[in-house]
VOZA-435338 format. One record per residue (C-alpha): residue number from 1; residue in one letter; chain; x negated, y negated, z negated. Coordinates in steps of 0.1 Angstrom, whole numbers, plus 5000, padded with zeros to 4 digits. Example, Ala and Ser with C-alpha at 12.3 -4.5 7.8 and 13.67 -1.06 7.14 Angstrom:
REM VOZA-435338
NODE     n   res   chain     c1     c2     c3
NODE     1     A       A   4877   5045   4922
NODE     2     S       A   4863   5011   4929
This chain:
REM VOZA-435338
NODE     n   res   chain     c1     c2     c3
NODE     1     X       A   0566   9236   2879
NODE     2     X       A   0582   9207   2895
NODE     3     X       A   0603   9208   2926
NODE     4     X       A   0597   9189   2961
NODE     5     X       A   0601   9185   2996
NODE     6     X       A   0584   9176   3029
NODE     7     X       A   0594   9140   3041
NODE     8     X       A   0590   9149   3077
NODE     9     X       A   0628   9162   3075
NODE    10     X       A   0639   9124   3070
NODE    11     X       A   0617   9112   3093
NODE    12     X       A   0645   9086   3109
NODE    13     X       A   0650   9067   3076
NODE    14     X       A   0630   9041   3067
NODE    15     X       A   0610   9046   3034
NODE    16     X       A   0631   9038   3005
NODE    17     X       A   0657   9051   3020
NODE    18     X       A   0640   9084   3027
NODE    19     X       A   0633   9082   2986
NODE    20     X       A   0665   9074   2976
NODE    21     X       A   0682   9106   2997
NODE    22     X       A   0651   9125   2982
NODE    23     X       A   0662   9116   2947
NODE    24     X       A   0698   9124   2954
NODE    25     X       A   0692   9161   2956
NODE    26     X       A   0679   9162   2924
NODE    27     X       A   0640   9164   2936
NODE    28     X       A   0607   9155   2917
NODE    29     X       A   0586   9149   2938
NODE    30     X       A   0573   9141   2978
NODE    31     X       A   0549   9151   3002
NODE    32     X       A   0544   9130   3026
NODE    33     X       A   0530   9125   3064
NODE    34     X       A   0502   9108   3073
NODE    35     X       A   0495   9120   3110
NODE    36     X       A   0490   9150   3129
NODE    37     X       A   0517   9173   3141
NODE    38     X       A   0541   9160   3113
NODE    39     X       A   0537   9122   3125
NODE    40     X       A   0535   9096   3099
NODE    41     X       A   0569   9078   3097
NODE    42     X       A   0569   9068   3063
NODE    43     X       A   0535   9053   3057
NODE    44     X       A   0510   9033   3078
NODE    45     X       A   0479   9043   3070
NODE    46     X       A   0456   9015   3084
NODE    47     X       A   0480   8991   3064
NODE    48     X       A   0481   9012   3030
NODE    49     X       A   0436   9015   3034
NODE    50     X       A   0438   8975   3034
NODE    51     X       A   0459   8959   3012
NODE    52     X       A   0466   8969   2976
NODE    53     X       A   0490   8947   2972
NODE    54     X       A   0514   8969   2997
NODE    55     X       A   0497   8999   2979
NODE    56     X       A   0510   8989   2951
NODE    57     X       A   0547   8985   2965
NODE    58     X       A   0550   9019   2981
NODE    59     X       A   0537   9034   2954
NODE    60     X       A   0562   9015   2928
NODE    61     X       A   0590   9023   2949
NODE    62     X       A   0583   9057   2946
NODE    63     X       A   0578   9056   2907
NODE    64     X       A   0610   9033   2901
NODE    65     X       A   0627   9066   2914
NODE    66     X       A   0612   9085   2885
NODE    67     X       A   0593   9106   2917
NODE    68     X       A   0558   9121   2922
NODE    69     X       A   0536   9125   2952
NODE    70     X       A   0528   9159   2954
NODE    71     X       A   0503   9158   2985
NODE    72     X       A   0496   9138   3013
NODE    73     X       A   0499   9160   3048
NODE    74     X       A   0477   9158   3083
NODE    75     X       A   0485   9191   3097
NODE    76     X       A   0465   9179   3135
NODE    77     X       A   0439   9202   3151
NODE    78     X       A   0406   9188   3147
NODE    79     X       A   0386   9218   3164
NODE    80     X       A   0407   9210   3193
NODE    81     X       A   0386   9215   3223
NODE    82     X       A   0396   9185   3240
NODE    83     X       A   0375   9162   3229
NODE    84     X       A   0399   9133   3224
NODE    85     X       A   0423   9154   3206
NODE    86     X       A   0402   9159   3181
NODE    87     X       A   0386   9126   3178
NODE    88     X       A   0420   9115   3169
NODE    89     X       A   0433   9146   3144
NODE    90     X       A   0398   9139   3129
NODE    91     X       A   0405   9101   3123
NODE    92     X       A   0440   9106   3109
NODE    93     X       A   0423   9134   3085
NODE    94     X       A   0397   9111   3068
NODE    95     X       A   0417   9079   3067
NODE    96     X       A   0448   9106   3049
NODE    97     X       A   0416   9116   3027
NODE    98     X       A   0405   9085   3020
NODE    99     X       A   0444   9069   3012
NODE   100     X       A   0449   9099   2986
NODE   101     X       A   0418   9088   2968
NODE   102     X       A   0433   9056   2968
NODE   103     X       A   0470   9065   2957
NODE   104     X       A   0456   9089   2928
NODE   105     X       A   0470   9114   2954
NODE   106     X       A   0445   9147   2946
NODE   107     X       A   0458   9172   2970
NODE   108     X       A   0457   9168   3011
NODE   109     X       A   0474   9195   3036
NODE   110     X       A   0459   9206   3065
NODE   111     X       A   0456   9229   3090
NODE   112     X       A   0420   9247   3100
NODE   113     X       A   0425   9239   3132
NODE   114     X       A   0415   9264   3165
NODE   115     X       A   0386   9258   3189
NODE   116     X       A   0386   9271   3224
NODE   117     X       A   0369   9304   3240
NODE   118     X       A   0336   9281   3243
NODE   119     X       A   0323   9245   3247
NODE   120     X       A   0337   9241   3283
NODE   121     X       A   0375   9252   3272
NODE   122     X       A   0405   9233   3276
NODE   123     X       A   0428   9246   3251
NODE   124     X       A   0427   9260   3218
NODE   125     X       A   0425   9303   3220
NODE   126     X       A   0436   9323   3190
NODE   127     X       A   0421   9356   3188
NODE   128     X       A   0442   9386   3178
NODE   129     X       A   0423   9416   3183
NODE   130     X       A   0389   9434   3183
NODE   131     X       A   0388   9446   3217
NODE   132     X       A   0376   9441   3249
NODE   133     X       A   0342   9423   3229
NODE   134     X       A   0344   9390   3241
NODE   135     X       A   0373   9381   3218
NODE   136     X       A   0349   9391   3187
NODE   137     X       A   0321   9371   3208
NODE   138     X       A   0346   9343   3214
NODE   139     X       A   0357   9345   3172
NODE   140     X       A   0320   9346   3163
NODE   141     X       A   0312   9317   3184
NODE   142     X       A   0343   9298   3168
NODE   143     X       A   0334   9303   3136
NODE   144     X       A   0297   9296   3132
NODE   145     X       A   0296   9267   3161
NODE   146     X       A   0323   9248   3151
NODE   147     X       A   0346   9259   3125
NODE   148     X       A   0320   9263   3095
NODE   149     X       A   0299   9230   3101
NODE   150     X       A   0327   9213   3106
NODE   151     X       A   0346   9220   3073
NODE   152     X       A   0314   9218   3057
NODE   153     X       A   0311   9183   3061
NODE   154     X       A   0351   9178   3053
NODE   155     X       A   0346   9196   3020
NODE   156     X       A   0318   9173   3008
NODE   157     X       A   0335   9144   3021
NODE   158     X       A   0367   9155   3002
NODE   159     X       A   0353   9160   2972
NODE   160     X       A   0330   9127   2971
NODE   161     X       A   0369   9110   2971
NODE   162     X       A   0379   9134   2942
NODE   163     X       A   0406   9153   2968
NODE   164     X       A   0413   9189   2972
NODE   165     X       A   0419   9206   3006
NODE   166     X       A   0451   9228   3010
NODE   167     X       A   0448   9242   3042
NODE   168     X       A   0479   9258   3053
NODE   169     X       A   0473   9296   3063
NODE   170     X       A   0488   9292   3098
NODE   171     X       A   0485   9319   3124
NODE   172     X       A   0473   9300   3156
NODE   173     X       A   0444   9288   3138
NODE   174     X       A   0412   9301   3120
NODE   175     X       A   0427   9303   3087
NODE   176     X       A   0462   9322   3093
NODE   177     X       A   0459   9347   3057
NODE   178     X       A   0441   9343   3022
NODE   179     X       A   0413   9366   3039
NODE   180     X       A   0406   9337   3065
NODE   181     X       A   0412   9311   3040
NODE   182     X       A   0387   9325   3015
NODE   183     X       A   0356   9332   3045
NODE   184     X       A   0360   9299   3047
NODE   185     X       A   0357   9282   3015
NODE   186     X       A   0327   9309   3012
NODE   187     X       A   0309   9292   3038
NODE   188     X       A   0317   9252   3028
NODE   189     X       A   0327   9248   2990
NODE   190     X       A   0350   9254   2961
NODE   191     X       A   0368   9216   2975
NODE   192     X       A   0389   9237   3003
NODE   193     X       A   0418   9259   2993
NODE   194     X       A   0449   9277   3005
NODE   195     X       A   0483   9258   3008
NODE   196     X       A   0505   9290   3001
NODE   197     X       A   0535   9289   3029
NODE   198     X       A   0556   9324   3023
NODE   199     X       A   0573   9320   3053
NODE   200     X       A   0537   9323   3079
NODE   201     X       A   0529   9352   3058
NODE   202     X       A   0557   9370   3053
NODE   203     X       A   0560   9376   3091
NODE   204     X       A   0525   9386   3094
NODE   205     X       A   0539   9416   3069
NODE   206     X       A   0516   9400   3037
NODE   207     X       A   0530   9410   3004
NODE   208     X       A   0535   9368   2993
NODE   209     X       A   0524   9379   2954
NODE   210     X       A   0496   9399   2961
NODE   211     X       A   0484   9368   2983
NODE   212     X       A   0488   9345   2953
NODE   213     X       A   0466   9367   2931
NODE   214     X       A   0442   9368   2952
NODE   215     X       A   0442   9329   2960
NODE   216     X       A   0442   9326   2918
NODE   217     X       A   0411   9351   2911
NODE   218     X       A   0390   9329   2936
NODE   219     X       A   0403   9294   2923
NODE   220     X       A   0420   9286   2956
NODE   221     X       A   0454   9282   2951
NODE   222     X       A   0461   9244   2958
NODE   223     X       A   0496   9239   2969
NODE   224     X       A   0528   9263   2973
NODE   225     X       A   0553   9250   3002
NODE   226     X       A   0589   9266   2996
NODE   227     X       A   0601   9280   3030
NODE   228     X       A   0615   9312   3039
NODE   229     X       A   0611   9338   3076
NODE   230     X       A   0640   9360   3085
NODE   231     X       A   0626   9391   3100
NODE   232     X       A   0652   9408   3129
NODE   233     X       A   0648   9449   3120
NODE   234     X       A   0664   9454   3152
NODE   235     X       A   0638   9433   3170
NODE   236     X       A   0608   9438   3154
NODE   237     X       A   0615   9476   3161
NODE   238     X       A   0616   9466   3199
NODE   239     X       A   0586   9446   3199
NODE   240     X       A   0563   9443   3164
NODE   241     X       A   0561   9409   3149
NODE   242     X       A   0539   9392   3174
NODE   243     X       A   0566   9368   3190
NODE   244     X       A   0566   9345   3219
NODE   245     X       A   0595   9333   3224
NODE   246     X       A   0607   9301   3221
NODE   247     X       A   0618   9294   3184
NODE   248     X       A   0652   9285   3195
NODE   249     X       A   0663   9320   3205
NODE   250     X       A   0673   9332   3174
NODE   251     X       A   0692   9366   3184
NODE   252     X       A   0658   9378   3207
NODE   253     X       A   0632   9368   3186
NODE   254     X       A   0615   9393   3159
NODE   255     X       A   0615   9361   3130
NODE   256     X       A   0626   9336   3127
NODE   257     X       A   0622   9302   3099
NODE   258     X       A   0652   9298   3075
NODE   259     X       A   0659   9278   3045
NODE   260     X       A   0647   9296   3014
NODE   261     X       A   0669   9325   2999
NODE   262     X       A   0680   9334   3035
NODE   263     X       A   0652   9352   3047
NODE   264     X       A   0644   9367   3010
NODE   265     X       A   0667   9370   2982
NODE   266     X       A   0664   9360   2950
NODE   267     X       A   0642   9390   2938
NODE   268     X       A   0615   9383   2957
NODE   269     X       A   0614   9344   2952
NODE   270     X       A   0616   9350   2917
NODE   271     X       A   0586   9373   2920
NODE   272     X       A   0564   9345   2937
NODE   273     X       A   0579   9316   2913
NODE   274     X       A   0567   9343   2881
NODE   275     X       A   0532   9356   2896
NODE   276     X       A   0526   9317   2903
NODE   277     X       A   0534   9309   2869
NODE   278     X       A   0511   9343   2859
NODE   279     X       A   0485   9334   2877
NODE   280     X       A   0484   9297   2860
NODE   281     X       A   0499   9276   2893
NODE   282     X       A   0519   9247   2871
NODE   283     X       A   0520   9220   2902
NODE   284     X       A   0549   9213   2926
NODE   285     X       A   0565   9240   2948
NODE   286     X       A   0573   9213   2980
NODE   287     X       A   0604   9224   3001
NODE   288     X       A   0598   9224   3042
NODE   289     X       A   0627   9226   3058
NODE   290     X       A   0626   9241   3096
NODE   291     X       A   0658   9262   3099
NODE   292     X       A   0675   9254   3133
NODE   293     X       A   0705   9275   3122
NODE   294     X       A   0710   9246   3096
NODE   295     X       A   0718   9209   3091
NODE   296     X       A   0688   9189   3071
NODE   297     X       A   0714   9183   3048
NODE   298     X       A   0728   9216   3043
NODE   299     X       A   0693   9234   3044
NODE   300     X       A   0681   9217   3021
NODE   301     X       A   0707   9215   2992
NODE   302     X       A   0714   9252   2993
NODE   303     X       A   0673   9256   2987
NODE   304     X       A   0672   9236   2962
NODE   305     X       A   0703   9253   2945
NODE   306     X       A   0684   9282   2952
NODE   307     X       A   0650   9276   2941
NODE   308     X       A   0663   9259   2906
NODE   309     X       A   0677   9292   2898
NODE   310     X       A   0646   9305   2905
NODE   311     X       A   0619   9282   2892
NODE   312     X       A   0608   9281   2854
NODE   313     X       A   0604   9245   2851
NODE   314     X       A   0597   9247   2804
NODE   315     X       A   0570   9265   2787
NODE   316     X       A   0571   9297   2783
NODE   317     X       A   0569   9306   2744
NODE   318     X       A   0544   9326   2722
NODE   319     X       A   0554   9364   2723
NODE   320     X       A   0566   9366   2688
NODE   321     X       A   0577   9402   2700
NODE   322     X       A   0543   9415   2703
């Protein structure tokens, strides 16, 4: 396994100097933003689709650096139910699946996305419960209307190009745990996998290496992001883990996104690193940093201290023992 990170956090340096700050912490390899939520600072799609000869250049000054790309990422909604929305998250989607192809890049992150109530709605509505019947009408509807043909055609498209689909399991959209992610893939093809964030499942109360086994039995296991959620005892004991509030207020809220080892400690990342490596996952584990309680700086050089003392980056050897 090789270690990573998420561009987006240097976002307001220009590209090779984005690499070389990425190379100074020691880091294998990126994963980098194409459009969507994310944004795209460090690459111009359009630009990269057209000419090879500034292909080539970004992706020398990558390998000059002795760095990887990992994946390319378009977290965007394209279920959105305005129509425009999703016009442009679906653009920025296929042109990121279309520039992987291109770069040898084999692995695009996404989001499912999240329709509205019906085809007249405004905004995107998550359901979260069974009951009064109109959210299982309203998730029925989402599901076989839009979400299902939909990723049908993404998954053929994606594979035509030779690309895998990592969708992130996200709450607030369709595919928020490996259950979701796995319907699914069911219903389009083996193309469209799980992106395995820790920190949106932990939260939900998910046992992260369970999850991965799961994922693994089914062939779905795509990409692992490294980021760690600090559940509040105190708080989730007031109000359950279903949270509102802004992510800013830290003290009120029941969890809350830190750096990785200080959510978790190092027992439990080392069980997710080793059931990874068990279950045959030999890729990139790609840091995210979103800790407000941190600098970019500091966030991100204690995770990496962290994670190298959990990773196993060699071989394992033969068990001459047994």
């Amino acid at each position: 396994m090789k270690l990573g990170v998420f561009t987006v956090i240097f976002q307001d340096l220009p590209f090779e100097d984005m690499l070389d700050r990425v190379k100074s912490y020691g880091i294998e390899a990126v994963e980098i933003g194409t459009g969507g939520y994310p944004g795209s600072a460090h690459l111009n799609a359009d630009l990269l689709l057209t000419d090879e000869r500034k292909r080539d250049r970004f992706l020398a000054a990558i390998q000059e650096r002795g760095l990887t790309i990992s994946a390319l990422s378009c977290h965007g909604n394209p279920l959105h139910p305005n129509k425009e929305l999703a016009r442009e998250y679906h653009e920025a989607w296929r042109k990121t699946v279309l520039l992987a192809s291109k770069l040898g890049v084999d692995t695009v992150v996404g989001f499912s996305g999240c329709p509205g109530d019906s085809p007249d709605a405004k905004r995107p509505n998550w359901v979260t419960c069974a009951w009064p019947p109109e959210y299982l009408e309203t998730l029925e509807w989402q599901w076989q209307k839009v979400a299902i043909p939909y990723w049908k055609d993404e998954e053929r498209f994606a594979r035509s190009h030779s690309v895998k689909i990592a969708l992130e399991m996200h709450p607030g959209f369709l595919v928020y745990n490996p259950e979701t992610c796995l319907k699914l893939r069911e219903h389009t093809g083996p193309n469209l996998g799980a992106n395995l964030d820790p920190s949106h499942l932990l939260w939900q109360g998910i046992d992260v290496a369970e999850a991965i086994r799961i994922l693994a039995e089914q062939d779905a296991l795509f990409y692992v992001h490294a980021k760690d959620t600090n559940l509040s005892s105190r708080n989730v004991a007031r109000n359950g883990v279903l949270d509102t509030k802004p992510y800013t207020d830290w003290l009120n809220r029941s969890w809350t996104f830190r750096s990785v080892g200080w959510g978790h400690d190092a027992s439990v990342w080392k069980e997710i690193v080793s059931t990874l490596r068990m279950a045959g996952y030999d890729n990139v584990i790609s840091i995210e940093h979103e800790d407000g309680l941190a600098s970019v700086h500091e966030g991100l050089s204690k995770a990496v201290g962290f994670l190298k003392e959990c990773m196993l980056t060699e071989p394992p050897v033969d068990a001459w023992w047994a």
